[in-house]
Structure formats: structure tokens, C-alpha cells
C-alpha positions as CSV (number, residue, x, y, z in Angstrom):
1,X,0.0,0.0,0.0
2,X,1.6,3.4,-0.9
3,X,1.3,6.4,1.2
4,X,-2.0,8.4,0.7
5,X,-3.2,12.1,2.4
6,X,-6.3,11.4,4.6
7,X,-8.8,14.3,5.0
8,X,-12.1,14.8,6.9
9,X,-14.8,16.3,4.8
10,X,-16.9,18.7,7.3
11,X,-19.7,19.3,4.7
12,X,-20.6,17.9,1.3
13,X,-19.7,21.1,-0.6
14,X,-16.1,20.3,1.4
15,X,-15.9,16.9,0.2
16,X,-16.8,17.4,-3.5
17,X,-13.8,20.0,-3.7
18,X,-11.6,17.4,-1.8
19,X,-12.9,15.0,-4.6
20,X,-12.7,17.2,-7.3
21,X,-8.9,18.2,-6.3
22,X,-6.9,15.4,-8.6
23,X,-7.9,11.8,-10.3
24,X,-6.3,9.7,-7.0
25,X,-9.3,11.1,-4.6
26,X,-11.5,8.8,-3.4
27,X,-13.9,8.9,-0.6
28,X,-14.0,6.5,2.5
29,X,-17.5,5.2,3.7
30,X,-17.1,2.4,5.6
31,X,-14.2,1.1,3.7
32,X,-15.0,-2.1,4.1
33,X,-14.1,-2.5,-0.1
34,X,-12.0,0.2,-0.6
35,X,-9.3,-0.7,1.5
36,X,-9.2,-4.1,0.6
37,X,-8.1,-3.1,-2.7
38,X,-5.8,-0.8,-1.2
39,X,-4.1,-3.6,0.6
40,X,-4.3,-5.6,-2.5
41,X,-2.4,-2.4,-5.1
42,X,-5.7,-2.4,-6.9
43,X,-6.5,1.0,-5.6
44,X,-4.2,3.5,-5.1
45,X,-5.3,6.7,-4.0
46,X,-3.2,9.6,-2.9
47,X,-6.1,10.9,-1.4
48,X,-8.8,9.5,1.0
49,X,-11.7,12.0,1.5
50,X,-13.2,10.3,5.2
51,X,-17.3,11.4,4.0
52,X,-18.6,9.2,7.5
53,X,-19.4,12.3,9.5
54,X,-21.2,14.0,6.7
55,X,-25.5,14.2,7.2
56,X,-26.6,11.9,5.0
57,X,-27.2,9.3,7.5
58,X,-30.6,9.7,7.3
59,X,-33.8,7.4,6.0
60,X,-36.8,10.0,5.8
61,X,-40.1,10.1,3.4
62,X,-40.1,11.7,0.2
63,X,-43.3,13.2,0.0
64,X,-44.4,10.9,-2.4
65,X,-44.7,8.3,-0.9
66,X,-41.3,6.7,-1.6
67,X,-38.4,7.2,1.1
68,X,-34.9,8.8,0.8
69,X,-32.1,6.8,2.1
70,X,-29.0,9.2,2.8
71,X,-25.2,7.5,1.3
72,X,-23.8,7.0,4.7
73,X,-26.8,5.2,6.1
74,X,-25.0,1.9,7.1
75,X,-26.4,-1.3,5.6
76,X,-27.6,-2.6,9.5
77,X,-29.7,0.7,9.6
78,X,-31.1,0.2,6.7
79,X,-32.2,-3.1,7.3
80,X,-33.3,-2.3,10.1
81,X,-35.7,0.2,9.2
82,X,-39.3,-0.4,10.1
83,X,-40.1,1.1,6.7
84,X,-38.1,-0.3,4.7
85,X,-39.1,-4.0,6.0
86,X,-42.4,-2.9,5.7
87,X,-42.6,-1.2,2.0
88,X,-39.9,-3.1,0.8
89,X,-38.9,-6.8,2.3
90,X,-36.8,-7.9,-0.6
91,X,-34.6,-5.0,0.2
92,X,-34.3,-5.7,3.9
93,X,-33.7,-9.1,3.3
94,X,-30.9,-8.6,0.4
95,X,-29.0,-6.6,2.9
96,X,-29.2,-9.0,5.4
97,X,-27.7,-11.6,2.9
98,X,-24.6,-9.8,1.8
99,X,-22.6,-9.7,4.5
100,X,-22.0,-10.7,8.2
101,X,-23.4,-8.3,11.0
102,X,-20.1,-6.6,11.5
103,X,-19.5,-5.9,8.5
104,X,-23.0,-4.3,8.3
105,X,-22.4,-2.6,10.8
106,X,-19.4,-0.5,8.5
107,X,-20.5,-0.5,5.0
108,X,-23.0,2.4,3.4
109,X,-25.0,2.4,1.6
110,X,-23.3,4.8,-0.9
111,X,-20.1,2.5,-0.5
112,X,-22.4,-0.3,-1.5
113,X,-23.3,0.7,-4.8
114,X,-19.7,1.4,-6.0
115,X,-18.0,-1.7,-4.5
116,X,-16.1,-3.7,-7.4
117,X,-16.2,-6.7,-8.9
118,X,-14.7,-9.8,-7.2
119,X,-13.4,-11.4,-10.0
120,X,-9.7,-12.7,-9.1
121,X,-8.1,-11.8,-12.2
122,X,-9.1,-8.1,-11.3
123,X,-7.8,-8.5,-8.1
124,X,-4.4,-10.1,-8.6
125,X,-2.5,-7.2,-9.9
126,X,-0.3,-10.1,-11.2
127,X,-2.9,-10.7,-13.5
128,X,-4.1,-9.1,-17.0
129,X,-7.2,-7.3,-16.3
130,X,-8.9,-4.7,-18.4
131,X,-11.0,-3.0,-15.6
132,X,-7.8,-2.4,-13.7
133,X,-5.6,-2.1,-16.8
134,X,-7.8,-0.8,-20.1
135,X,-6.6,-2.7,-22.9
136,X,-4.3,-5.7,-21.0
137,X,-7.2,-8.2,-21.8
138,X,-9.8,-10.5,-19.8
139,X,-8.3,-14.0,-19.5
140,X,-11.4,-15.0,-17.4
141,X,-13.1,-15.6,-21.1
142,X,-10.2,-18.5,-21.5
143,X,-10.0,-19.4,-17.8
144,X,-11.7,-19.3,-14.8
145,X,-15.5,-17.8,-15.4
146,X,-17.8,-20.1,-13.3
147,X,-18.8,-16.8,-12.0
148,X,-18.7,-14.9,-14.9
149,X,-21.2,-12.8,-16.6
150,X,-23.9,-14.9,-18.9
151,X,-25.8,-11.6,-19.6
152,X,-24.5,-7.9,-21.3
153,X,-21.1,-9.0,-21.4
154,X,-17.8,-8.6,-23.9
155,X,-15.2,-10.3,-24.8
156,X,-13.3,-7.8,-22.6
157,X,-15.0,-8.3,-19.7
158,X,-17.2,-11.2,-18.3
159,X,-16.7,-9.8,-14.2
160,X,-20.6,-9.7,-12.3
161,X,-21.1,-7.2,-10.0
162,X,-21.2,-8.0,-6.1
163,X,-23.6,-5.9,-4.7
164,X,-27.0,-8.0,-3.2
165,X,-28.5,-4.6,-2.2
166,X,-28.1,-3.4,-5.8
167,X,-30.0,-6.2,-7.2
168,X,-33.6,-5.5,-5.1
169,X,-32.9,-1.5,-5.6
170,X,-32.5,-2.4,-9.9
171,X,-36.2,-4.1,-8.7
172,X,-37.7,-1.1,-7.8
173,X,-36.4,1.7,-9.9
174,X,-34.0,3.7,-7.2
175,X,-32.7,6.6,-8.5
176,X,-29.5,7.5,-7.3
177,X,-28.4,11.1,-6.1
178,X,-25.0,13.1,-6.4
179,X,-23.2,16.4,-5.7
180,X,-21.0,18.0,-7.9
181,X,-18.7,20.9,-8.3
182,X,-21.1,21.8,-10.6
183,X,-24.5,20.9,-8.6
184,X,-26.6,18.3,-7.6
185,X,-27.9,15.6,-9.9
186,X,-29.7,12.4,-10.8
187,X,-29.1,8.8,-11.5
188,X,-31.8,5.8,-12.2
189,X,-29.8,2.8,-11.0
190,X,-30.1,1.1,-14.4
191,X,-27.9,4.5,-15.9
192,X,-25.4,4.3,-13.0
193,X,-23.6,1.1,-14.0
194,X,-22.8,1.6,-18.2
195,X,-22.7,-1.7,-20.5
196,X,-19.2,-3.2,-20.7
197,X,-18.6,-2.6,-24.0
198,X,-15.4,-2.2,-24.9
199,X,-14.5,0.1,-21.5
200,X,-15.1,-2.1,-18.8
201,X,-12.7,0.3,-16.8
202,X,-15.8,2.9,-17.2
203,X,-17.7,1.3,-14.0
204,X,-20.1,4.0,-13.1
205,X,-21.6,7.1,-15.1
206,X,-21.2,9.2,-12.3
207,X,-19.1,12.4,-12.9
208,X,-15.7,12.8,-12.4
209,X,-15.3,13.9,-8.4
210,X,-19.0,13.1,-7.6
211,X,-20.1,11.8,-4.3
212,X,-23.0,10.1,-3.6
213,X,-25.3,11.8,-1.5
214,X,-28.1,9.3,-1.5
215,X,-30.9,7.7,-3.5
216,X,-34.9,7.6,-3.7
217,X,-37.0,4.8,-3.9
218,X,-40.4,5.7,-5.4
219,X,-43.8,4.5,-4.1
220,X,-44.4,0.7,-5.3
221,X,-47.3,-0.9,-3.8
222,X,-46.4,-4.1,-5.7
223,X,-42.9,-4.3,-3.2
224,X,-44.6,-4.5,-0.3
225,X,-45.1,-8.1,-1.5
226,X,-41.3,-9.2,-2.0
227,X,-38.7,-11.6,-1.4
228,X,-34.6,-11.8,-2.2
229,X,-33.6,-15.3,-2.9
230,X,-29.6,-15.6,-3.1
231,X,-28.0,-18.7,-3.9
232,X,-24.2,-19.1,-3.0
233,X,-21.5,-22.1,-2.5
234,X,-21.7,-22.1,0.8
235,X,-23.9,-21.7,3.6
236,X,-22.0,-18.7,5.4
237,X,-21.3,-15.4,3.9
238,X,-20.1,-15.1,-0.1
239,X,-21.4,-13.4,-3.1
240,X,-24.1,-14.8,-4.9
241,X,-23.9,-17.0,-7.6
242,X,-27.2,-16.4,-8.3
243,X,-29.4,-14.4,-6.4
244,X,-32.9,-12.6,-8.0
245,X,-35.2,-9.7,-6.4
246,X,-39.0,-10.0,-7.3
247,X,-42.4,-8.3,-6.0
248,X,-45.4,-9.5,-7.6
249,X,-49.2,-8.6,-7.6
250,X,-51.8,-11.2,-8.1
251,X,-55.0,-10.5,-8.6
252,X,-58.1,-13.2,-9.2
253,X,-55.0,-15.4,-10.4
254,X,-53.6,-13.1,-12.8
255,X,-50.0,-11.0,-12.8
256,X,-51.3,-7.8,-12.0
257,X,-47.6,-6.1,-11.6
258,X,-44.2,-7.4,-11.2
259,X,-40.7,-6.7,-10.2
260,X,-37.7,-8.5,-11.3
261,X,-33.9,-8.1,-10.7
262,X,-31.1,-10.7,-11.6
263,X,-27.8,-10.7,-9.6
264,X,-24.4,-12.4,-10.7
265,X,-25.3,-12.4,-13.9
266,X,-24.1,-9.5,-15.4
267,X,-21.5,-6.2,-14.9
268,X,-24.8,-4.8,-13.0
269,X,-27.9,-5.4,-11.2
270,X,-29.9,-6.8,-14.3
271,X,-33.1,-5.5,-14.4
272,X,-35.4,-8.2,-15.9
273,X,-37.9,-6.4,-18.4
274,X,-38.5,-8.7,-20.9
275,X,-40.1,-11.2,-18.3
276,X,-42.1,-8.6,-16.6
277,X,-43.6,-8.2,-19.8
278,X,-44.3,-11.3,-20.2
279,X,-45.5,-12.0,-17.1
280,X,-48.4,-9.1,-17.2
281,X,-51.5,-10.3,-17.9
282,X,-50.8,-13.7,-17.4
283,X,-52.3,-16.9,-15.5
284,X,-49.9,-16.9,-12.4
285,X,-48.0,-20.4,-12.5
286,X,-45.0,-22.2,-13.3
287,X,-45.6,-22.4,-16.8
288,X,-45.8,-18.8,-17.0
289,X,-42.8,-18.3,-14.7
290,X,-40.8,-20.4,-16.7
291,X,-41.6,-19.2,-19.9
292,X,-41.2,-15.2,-18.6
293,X,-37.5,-16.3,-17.2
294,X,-36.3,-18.2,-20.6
295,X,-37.5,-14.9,-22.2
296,X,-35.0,-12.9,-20.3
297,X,-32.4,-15.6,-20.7
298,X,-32.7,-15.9,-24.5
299,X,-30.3,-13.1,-24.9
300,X,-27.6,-15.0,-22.6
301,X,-24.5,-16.1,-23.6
302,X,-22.8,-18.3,-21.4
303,X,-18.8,-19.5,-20.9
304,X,-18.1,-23.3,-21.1
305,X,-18.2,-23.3,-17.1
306,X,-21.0,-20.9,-16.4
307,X,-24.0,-22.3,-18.4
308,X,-25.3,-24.0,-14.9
309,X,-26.6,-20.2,-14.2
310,X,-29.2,-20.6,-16.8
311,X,-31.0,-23.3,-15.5
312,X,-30.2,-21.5,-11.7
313,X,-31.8,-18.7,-13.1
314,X,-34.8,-20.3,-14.6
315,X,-35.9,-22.4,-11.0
316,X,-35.3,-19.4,-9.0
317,X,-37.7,-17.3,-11.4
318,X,-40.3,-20.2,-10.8
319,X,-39.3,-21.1,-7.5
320,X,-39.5,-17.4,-5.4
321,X,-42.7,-16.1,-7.7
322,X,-44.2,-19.4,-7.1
323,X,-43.8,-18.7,-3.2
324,X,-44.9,-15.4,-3.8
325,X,-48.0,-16.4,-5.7
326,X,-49.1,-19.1,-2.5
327,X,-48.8,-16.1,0.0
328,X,-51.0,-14.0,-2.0
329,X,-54.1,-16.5,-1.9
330,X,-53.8,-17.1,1.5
């Protein structure tokens, strides 16, 4: 780890200068990924910007029927939250699967949503890696993908993202909020993480020297009826394999509304349109669960060690909607 300037932002306007004062700033949350990496030499900053003390630790309506959830709310609070288990299980209970209680007990929510891939060629600096080194190459595509990305990736980069919590926000449209030099502005979640393309090193579409400030999830009746379902290769704590957010409304045994959200399958939370669309309208059962998930899948391209995910995919689309389906008759 190389030396590095440590600063205590007293405001947000004080932070975004701090941020905004050279490429090697970064701010410091919880740290609970950052300075893995920096123990690791995958990040390097000359600069950490300590944003802990700043208030935005705040969860608080919206006035429109939604809630805002400041960046430095720590994943424990949010879980927590009496509204947030009440309006919005499936994020409650992807927070509660991401990550042991201490760790909860560090890591925002801002942190959160720009934590980076786990992928080991990215984190072995001893490695070729084009998100830590544009134009070096992705040897995951030749070896070792059984986590890789079977949905919106490249041939230069087959990395999923980590985050559980980013998978039930995809689920019900957060919209994420920065501050600038320049001003304040707006995110959706599905425009904060870009397509990999051919600049997987381009993670987020946040401004240069943004920070966070928090985000806003908008009124959804239909997640008050929710459920996070991640799978992983063991029974204690570590990322998802698999993992899916989805809210559903059934009414006199037809879809009325539905939220889904893939995770581990792609460089971001996958929002799952194409089966929500499918799903509307329809008889609610396994045939139509099915045939909504192989409609999102038929754009999937899966590795020679990764193609299990399609058919983990498929059961948990049928599996967790099926659940929710039997708790809405009862």
C-alpha cells in the first residue's frame, strides 16, 4: 500500500472540492471495499476523502410516498428500518444476505453501490485485467468464469457485480443522487452502471469527483409483497452465484404487476424487463414463470463453465414467484 493524504470532509460542498482536487481522490465510507483493494495495489489513491461524519445518515419520506435513504446510512440501519421492512422486504432481506453483521455494521450504503467486482483476475494485480488495466485483456473468457457474466457482457470483460443490495434496488427503480462541483444531480440505477462494452474500466456514469449523497426509492405498492432469494457455494457469507429480487401482484390469479432483478449475472444489477412483460396479464403459475425467465435468458450467452446459471436462473424465477403467488391466496 503506498502512502496516501487522509482528509475529513466537514460538509458535502467540502468533500466534492476534496474529490474534485486530482484523479487519485477517493472517498472513504465504511471502507469495508476500498481498502481491501488498497491492501491488495488495486487502488491507489493519494487521497482519501473520510465522508462518514457528513449528514446523510438519514432514512426519511419523500413526500411521495417513496423514502430517501442518505449514502452514509450503514447497511444494519437500513435493514433495520421499520419502513423499509415494511414497504420493501426484498430490500431488507438482500442486505441481510450480503454480509456478516459486523461488516453491516461498517459499509453504506453509498459505499455499497460502487463496490467492485470480485473477480480474481481483477484482483491479482499479477494478472491481465482490463477493468484495472484498459486494454491488457480478460483471461477470465479462456479461464476461470464459473462466476462470470452470462448476460451484457464482452469479450473484454465477463466480471458480475457484487452488490445483493443493488439487485432488489434495480427491482424497484431507485434513482440514485449526487453532488458535484457543478451541482446536484440524478441517476436511475439502471444508468449508474454503463454496458461493458469495450471500456469495462468505465464502472459507473457518475461524474468525475462526484459523491453520492443518497438515492430515492419511489412509491411501489407491488414491493410490499417481495422476497430476495440468493443462492451461494456455501452456507455462510459469499457473493451470490445467483441471487434474483422480485415483488409480484396477483390479482383473481392473474399477474397484476411485477418486479424483477437478476444478480451475478451480469457487470450490473440486471433489471429483468423482458419477463415482466411477459409476465403481465398472465395466468400466475410455473408455466408462465418459466416461460417469462427463458424470455429474459434468450439473450444470454454463457462460458463453457458458467451455463449452470441458466438453468439456476430459470428455478429461481419459478421457485421465489411461485412462493410469492401461494402467499397471496392465503
Amino acid at each position: 500500500m503506498r502512502e496516501f493524504a487522509y482528509e475529513r470532509a466537514a460538509d458535502v460542498a467540502g468533500a466534492v472540492a476534496l474529490l474534485g482536487s486530482g484523479p487519485e481522490a477517493r472517498a472513504l465510507g465504511g471502507g469495508t471495499n476500498l481498502v481491501d483493494l488498497m491492501k491488495a495495489g488495486v487502488e491507489r489513491p493519494r487521497l482519501l476523502v473520510d465522508v462518514r461524519g457528513l449528514p446523510l445518515d438519514r432514512i426519511e419520506e419523500d413526500g411521495d410516498g417513496g423514502l430517501r435513504i442518505g449514502a452514509t446510512v450503514t447497511n444494519s440501519e437500513l435493514a433495520a428500518h421499520p419502513e423499509v421492512r415494511r414497504r420493501y422486504p426484498a430490500l431488507a432481506q438482500a442486505v441481510l444476505a450480503g454480509a456478516s453483521g459486523q461488516l453491516r455494521n461498517m459499509a453504506t450504503v453509498g459505499g455499497n453501490l460502487l463496490q467492485r467486482t470480485r473477480c480474481g483476475y481483477f484482483t491479482d494485480t499479477t494478472k491481465a485485467c482490463n477493468r484495472r488495466s484498459p486494454g491488457s485483456g480478460c483471461p477470465a473468457v479462456a479461464g476461470e468464469h464459473r462466476n462470470g457474466a452470462i448476460l451484457g457482457a464482452s469479450e473484454h470483460c465477463v466480471a458480475v457485480h457484487p452488490s445483493d443490495m443493488g439487485v432488489a434496488l434495480a427491482a424497484f427503480d431507485a434513482v440514485v443522487e449526487y453532488e458535484t462541483a457543478d451541482g446536484p444531480g440524478t441517476l436511475a440505477l439502471d444508468a449508474l452502471y454503463p454496458p461493458v462494452g469495450e471500456a469495462p474500466h468505465r464502472e459507473t456514469a457518475l461524474p468525475d469527483g462526484a459523491l453520492i449523497t443518497g438515492l430515492t426509492l419511489p412509491a411501489a405498492p407491488v414491493a410490499a409483497h417481495s422476497r430476495y432469494r440468493k443462492v451461494r457455494e456455501r452456507a455462510s457469507y459469499a457473493f451470490a452465484i445467483g441471487s434474483l429480487a422480485a415483488a409480484l401482484d396477483v390479482r383473481d390469479g392473474v399477474v397484476h404487476d411485477v418486479r424483477l432483478a437478476f444478480g451475478a449475472v451480469a457487470s450490473r444489477p440486471w433489471r429483468a424487463r423482458r419477463a415482466e412483460e411477459a409476465l403481465r396479464g398472465e395466468a400466475a403459475g410455473a408455466e408462465a414463470f418459466a416461460a417469462a425467465a427463458d424470455a429474459e435468458l434468450a439473450a444470454a450467452r454463457a462460458l463453457p463453465d458458467n451455463g449452470y446459471k441458466l438453468t439456476l436462473m430459470r428455478n429461481l424465477v419459478v421457485a421465489v414467484l411461485g412462493e410469492l403467488t401461494e402467499e397471496a391466496g392465503r
